[in-house]
C-alpha positions in Angstrom: 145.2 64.2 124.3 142.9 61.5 125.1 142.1 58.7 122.8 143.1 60.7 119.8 140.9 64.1 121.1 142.1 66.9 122.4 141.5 67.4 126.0 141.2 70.0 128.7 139.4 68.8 131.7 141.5 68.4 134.9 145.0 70.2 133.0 147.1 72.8 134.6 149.2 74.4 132.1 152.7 76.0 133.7 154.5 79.2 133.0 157.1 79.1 130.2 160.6 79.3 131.5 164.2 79.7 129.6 167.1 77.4 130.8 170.4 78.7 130.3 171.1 77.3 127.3 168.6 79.6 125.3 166.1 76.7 125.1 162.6 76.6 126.6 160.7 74.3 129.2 156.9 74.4 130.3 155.1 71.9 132.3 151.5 70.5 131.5 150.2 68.1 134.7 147.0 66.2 133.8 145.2 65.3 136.8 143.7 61.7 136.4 142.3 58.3 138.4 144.1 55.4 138.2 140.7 53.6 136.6 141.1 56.5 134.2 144.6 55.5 133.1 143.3 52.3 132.2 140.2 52.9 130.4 141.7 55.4 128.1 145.0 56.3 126.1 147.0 59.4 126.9 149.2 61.1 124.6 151.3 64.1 124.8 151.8 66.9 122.3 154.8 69.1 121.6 153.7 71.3 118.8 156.6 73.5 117.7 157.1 75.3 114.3 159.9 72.7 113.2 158.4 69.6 114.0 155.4 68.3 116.0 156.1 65.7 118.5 153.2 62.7 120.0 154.3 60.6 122.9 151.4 58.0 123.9 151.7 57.6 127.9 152.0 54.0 129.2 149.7 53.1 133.0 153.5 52.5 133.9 154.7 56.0 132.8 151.8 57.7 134.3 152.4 56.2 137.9 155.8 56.9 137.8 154.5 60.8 137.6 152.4 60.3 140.9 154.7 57.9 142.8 157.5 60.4 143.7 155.5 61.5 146.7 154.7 59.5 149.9 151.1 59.1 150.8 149.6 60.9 153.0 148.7 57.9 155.2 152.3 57.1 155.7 153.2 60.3 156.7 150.2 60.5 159.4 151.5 57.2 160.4 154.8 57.9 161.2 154.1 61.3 162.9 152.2 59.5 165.4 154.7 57.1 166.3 156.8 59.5 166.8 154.4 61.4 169.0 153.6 58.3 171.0 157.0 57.5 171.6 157.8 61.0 172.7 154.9 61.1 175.0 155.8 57.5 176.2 159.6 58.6 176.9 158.5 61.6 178.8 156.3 59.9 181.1 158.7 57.1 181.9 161.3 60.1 182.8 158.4 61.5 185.0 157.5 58.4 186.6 161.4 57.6 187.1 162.3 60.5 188.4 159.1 60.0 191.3 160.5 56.5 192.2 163.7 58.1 192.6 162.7 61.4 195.0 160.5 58.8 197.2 163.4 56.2 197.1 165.5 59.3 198.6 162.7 60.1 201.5 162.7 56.4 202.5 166.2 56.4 203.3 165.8 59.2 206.0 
């Protein structure tokens, strides 16, 4: 829900799936912007013929959901280093070994 009223815009609803103790899971991810969070109040639903459950989502809560993952930035980031350390290795074993082979022909 969103501010009280129902909501369906940007919600992927999962498959229902049993656990092994005879008890039920299903996972509902609301996509949102973090001005989005702010503006608005979130709540989650569990309707279930016993009882009907409402949890209101904190900006804190919410984040926590998205923060598990590293951003793509950082990832880019740290595959390039890499890369350029790689290529940088590989040319100073190049440009070693050539200093060595003429170092060799200047002896004879």
């Amino acid at each position: 829900m969103k501010n009280r009223l129902e909501h369906y815009k940007d919600v992927k609803v999962g498959k229902l799936l049993p656990n092994e103790d005879g008890t039920f899971q299903k996972t509902v991810t609301l996509k949102a912007e973090p001005d989005e969070w702010k503006k608005n109040v979130y709540s989650c639903v569990v309707e279930h013929k016993s009882k009907t459950i409402r949890k209101t989502l904190t900006v804190n809560e919410i984040r926590t959901n998205n923060e598990t993952s590293a951003p793509i930035g950082m990832i880019v980031a740290v595959v390039s280093v890499v890369i350029l350390l790689l290529v940088i290795a590989v040319l100073g074993y190049f440009v070693y070994q050539k200093k060595v082979k003429s170092g060799d022909h200047s002896d004879d």
